[in-house]
N, C-alpha and C positions, 0 to 999 in steps of 0.2 A: 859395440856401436850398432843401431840397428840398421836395419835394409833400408829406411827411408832414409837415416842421415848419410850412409854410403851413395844413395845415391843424386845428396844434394853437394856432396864432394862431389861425387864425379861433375855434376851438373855446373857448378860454382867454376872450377876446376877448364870446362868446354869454353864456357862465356866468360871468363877472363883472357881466353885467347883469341880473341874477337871475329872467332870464326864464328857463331852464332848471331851474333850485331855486324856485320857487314860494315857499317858506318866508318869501322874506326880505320878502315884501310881508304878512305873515300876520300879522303883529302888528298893523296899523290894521284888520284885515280882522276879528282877533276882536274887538276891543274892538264891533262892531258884532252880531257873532254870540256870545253869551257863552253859551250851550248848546253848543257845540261846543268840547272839551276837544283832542283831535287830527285835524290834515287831514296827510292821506298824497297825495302825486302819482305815480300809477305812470306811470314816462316811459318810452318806447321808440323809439327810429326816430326821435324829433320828436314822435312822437302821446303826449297826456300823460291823464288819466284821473284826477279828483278822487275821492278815499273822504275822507267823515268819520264820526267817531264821537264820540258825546256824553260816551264814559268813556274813561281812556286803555286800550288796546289791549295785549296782551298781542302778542309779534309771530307767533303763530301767528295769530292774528285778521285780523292784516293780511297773511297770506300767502293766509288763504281768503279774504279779501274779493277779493284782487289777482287768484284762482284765479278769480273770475268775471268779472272784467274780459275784454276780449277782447286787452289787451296783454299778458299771460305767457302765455307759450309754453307748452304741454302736458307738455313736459321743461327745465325752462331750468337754464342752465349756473351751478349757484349760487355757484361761487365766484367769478365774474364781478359779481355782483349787488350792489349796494352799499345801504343804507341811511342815508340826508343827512339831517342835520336843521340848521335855520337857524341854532340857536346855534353849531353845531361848525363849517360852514360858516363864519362869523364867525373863529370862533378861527385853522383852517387857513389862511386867507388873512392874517392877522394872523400866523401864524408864517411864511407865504410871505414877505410884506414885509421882517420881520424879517432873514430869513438874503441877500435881495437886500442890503437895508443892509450886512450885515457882509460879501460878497463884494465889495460897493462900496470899503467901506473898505478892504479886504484889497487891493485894486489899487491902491487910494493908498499903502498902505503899500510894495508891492516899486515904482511906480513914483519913491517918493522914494530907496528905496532901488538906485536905481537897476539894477532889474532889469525892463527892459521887457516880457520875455520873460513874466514870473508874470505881471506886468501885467496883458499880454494875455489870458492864459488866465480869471483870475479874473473879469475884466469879461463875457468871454465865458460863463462855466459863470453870469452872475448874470444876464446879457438870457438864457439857454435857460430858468434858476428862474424868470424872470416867465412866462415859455409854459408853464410845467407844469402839465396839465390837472389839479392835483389839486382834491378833494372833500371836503368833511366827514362821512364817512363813519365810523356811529358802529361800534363793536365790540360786535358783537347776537350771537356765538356762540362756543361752546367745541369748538374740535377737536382730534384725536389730532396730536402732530407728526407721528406716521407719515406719515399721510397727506399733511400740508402740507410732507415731504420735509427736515425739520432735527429729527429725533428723534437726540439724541447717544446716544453707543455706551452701551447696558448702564440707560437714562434712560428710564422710558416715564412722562409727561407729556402734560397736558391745557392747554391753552394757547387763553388768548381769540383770535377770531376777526372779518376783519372780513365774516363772512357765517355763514348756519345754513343745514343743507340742512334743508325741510322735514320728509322722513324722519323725520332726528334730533330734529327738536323733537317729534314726535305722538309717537315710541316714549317721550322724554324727561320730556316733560309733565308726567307725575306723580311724579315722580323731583326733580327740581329746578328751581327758576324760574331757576337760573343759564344754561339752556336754555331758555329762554322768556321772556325778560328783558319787564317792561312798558313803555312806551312815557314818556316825562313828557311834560304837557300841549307844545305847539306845533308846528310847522308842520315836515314832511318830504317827503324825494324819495325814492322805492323805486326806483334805478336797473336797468333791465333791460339786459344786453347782447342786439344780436343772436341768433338761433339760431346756432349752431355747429352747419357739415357734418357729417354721422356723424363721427364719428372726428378730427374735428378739435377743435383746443385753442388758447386764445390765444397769439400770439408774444411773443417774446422781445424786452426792448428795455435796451439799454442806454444810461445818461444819467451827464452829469455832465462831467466833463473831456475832451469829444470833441468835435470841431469840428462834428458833426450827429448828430443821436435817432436811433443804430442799431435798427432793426428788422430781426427774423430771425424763418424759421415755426421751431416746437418742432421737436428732433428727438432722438428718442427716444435713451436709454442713451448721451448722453454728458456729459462731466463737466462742470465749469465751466471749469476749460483747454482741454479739449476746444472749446469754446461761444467762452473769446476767440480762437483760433483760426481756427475756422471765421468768424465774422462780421471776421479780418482789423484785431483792435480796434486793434493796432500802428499803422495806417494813420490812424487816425482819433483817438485820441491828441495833448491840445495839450500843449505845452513845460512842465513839472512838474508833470503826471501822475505817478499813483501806478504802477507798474510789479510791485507785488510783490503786491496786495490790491483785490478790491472788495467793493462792501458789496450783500450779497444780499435781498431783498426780497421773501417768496413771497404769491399772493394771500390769503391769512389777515392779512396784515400783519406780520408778524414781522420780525427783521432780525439779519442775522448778516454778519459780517466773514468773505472766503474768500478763503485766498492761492490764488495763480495763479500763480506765478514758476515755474519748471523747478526750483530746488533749497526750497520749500519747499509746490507744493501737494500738495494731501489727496487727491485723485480725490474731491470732492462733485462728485455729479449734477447736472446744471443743471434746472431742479425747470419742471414746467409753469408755463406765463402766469410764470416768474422775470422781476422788474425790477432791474438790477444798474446802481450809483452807481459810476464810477469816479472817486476824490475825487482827494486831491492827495498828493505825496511828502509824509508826512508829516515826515520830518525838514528839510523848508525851511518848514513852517510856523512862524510867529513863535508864541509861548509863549502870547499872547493869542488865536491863532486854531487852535488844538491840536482846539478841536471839532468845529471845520467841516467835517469828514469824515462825523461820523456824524450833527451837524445836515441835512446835504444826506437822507440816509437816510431819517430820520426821517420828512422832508417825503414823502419818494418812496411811503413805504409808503400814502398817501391818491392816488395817480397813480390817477385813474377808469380802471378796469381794464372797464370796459362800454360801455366808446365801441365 
């Protein structure tokens, strides 16, 4: 096992015990404080930082409250930055369970069918879905796809986000609350990433059908053929794997399906901080499990990108 999946155990392992999301002890907590409409925890490094407020918040409110804190950073990297709250928290975990279950079953199935080999794979890609650090990370912004790098040819579209820069919300503000969205009453985490070096950007990880959590740094102007190439994903690849497709994941949350094969990719850019599902050969999946490809996805797009 290597160092990094050790320590998305540990990590997985911390915020299952909701000492990292505060939120999910908030509910006995108001019933004792019932003037307090929403608590925000800004967490960074470990070091965590209560704000509350007696009305719900508007989340430019809690960007300037966070701006006083001494835990955001002076420049923080916002598409890094996440926003938790304990109901959604709830629900993501409950769709994590979920697709363990059906990757469970799905290995029962080729193992009666007597295909060891899927078997193996599926039991495999469903112990990696219990380690996947993902968050309840709600969708508080609307950005250009330009920028989040899947604007289709000739299509210029605005598309929710799972982060705002604050920029955007002060120039936004009086334009639309669909940029400013307000808070509803209970308990949340305002995740901070580290500072990022000048010029630095988060890596590249790809999951899902690989015998271990590839990690690679960004590297500028290449494609996503280009990307499995370079990280050698061939190598790492278990026994029915998808070989023709995987499913792209930019930090907005968004998700899109990207052939990779010699006679069918696109040249798409492999887009900053991209998280890419390598799911499974879709034509050996059974009729019942046809979705599991983009279920995995789905889940991937809440992968806490601020660790």
């Amino acid at each position: 096992m290597s160092a990094f999946f050790k320590y998305l155990l540990g990590f997985a392992v911390a915020f299952s015990s909701a000492q990292l999301v505060p939120g999910y002890a908030y509910a006995q907590e108001q019933e004792q404080q019932q003037n307090i409409a929403v608590s925000v925890y800004i967490i960074k490094n470990g070091q965590q930082q209560r704000l509350d407020f007696n009305e719900s918040p508007n989340l430019l409110s809690v960007y300037q409250a966070a701006m006083q804190s001494n835990l955001l950073p002076l420049t923080p990297y916002w598409p890094t930055t996440r926003l938790v709250s304990s109901s959604k928290q709830e629900q993501v975990k409950q769709q994590q369970q979920r697709l363990i279950s059906e990757l469970e079953e799905l290995a029962s199935y080729w193992e009666a069918a007597s295909e060891p080999e899927l078997a193996a794979t599926a039991s495999s890609v469903a112990a990696q879905v219990a380690q996947w650090p993902v968050v309840g990370a709600e969708f508080v912004g609307r950005i250009d796809t330009a920028i989040t790098g899947m604007r289709q040819s000739g299509i210029d579209t605005v598309e929710p986000a799972l982060y705002a820069y604050l920029d955007q919300i002060r120039i936004s503000n009086r334009i639309s609350i669909n940029n400013n969205p307000y808070l509803p009453a209970g308990g949340y985490s305002f995740l901070i990433s580290p500072e990022h070096a000048e010029g630095a950007v988060p890596h590249w990880y790809v999951i899902g059908a690989v015998n271990q959590v590839i990690e690679a740094p960004y590297i500028a102007d290449l494609s996503v053929r280009d990307m499995v190439r370079k990280v050698r994903l061939n190598e790492f690849s278990l026994p029915g794997a998808s070989n023709s497709h995987l499913w792209q994941i930019n930090l907005a949350g968004a998700v899109q399906q990207v052939p990779i094969a010699y006679y069918n990719a696109s040249g798409e850019p492999a887009i900053v901080g991209g998280i890419w599902v390598l799911g499974f050969q879709q034509n050996q999946l059974p009729e019942q499990y046809k979705q599991i490809n983009q279920q995995l996805a789905e889940l991937a797009k809440y992968w806490n990108v601020a660790l």
